[in-house]
N, C-alpha and C positions, 0 to 999 in steps of 0.2 A: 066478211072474212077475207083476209090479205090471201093471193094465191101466188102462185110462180108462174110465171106466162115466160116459155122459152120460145126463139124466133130466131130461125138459120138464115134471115138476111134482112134484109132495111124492107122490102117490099112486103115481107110477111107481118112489118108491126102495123097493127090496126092505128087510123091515121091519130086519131082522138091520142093515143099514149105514143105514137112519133111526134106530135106537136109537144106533148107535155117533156118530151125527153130532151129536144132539138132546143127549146127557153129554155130550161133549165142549165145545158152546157154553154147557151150564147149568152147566159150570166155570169156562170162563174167559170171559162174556161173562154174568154173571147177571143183568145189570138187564133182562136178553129176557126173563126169567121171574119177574119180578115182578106181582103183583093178580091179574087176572086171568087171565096167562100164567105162572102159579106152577106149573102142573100140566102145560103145554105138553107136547106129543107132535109136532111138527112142524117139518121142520127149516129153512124157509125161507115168510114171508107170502105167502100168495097171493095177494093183493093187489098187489105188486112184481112179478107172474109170472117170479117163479123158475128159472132152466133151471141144475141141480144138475148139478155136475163133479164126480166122485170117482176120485181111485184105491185100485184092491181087490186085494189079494193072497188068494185065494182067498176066505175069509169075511172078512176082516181090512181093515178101514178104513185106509189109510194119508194120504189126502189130501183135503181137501173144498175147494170153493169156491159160490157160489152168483151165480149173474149173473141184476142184477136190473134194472129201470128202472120210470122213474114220469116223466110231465112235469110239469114248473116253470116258475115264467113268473117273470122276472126283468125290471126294467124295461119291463111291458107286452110284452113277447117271451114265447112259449112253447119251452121247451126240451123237447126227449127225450133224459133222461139217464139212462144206462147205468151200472152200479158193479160193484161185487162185495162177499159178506158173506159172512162166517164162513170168511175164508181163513184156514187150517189144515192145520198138517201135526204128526199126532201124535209125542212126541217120542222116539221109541225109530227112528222114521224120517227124523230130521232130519237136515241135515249130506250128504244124498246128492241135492239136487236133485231134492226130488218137489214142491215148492213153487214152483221157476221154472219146473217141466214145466205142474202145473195153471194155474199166472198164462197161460203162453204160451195153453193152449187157451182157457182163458175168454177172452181178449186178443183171439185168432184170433176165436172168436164173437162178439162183441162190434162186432168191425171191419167182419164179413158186415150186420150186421145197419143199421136205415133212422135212427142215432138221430144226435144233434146232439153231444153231451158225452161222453166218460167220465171220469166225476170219482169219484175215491177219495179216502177219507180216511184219515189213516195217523199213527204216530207213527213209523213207522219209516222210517228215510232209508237210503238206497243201492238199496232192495230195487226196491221201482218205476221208480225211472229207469234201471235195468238195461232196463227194459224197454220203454222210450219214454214213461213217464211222466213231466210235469213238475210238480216241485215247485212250487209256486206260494204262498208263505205271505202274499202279500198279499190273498189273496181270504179274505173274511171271512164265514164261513157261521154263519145264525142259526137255532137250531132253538128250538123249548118250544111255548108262549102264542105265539100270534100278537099280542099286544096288550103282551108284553116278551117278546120272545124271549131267549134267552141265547147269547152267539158260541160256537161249537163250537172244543175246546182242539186238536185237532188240525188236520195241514196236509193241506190239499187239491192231490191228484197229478192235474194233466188232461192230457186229449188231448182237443183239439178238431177235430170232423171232420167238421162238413157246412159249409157255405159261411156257415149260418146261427151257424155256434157258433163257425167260425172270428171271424164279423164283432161277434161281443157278446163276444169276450175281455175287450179294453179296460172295456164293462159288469164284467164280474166282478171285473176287477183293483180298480178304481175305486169300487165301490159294494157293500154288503154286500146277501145275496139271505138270501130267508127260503125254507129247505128244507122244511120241517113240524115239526110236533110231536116228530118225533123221527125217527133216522137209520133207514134201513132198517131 
């Protein structure tokens, strides 16, 4: 039986489903282990503080997500913005709904929690506005060099949810924000 196994930081995933999560991202998500993070052993920055959703069938990894935030200040505003990284569902488990199952519970934390945004970025359409996320392709996110950033090729999925993030939409649609050096 698939369960939810929640984990408030990288040191709480038992080692056996941190390895399984750690290959899986340094497959299909390589440039996280580039230079310095070539050797990488950890499956989410601690820095973003991390709170890791997985589902496990007995040893067996089937699901990851990792919900993370960081504030951003966007036209002299500061935001606290909420996402998610390394959403995953390996694929011998696809096709059964273990990928809306973890979106919902990350979604559900997410929502519990004090922050202003949840802004994802995505190439893939349908998948998040199943689930209250809105596409938004005019919001123009600028990551690299702060001194030339580069726009990020992907569309950013929000929900806006404090009084504060509902009132700086218009800001996001309107004017391109500088996220950092790089995405989660």
């Amino acid at each position: 039986m698939v369960k939810l196994e929640v984990y408030k930081n990288n040191s709480e995933i038992p080692t056996h489903i941190n390895w399984q999560i750690v290959d899986f991202l340094r497959i299909v998500w390589p440039d996280g282990f580039q230079g310095e993070n070539r050797l990488r052993n950890w499956a989410s920055n601690e820095k973003y503080h991390p709170v890791i959703f997985s589902l496990v069938e007995k040893d067996v990894l089937v699901s990851h997500v990792a919900v993370v935030w960081k504030n951003i200040t966007h036209n002299n505003i500061a935001y606290k913005v909420y996402s998610l990284s390394g959403l995953f569902t390996y694929p011998q488990f696809r096709k059964r709904g273990f990928g809306r199952q973890i979106l919902k519970a990350a979604k559900k934390y997410m929502l519990e929690q004090d922050g202003d945004i949840i802004m994802i970025h995505s190439r893939l359409s349908g998948f998040y506005e199943k689930e209250g996320f809105e596409p938004m392709s005019e919001v123009v996110t600028l990551i690299g060099n702060p001194e030339s950033p580069e726009k990020y090729k992907e569309t950013a999925f929000i929900i806006f949810l404090s009084e504060k993030g509902k009132s700086g939409r218009k800001d996001f649609e309107l004017t391109p924000f500088y996220f950092g050096k790089s995405m989660w």
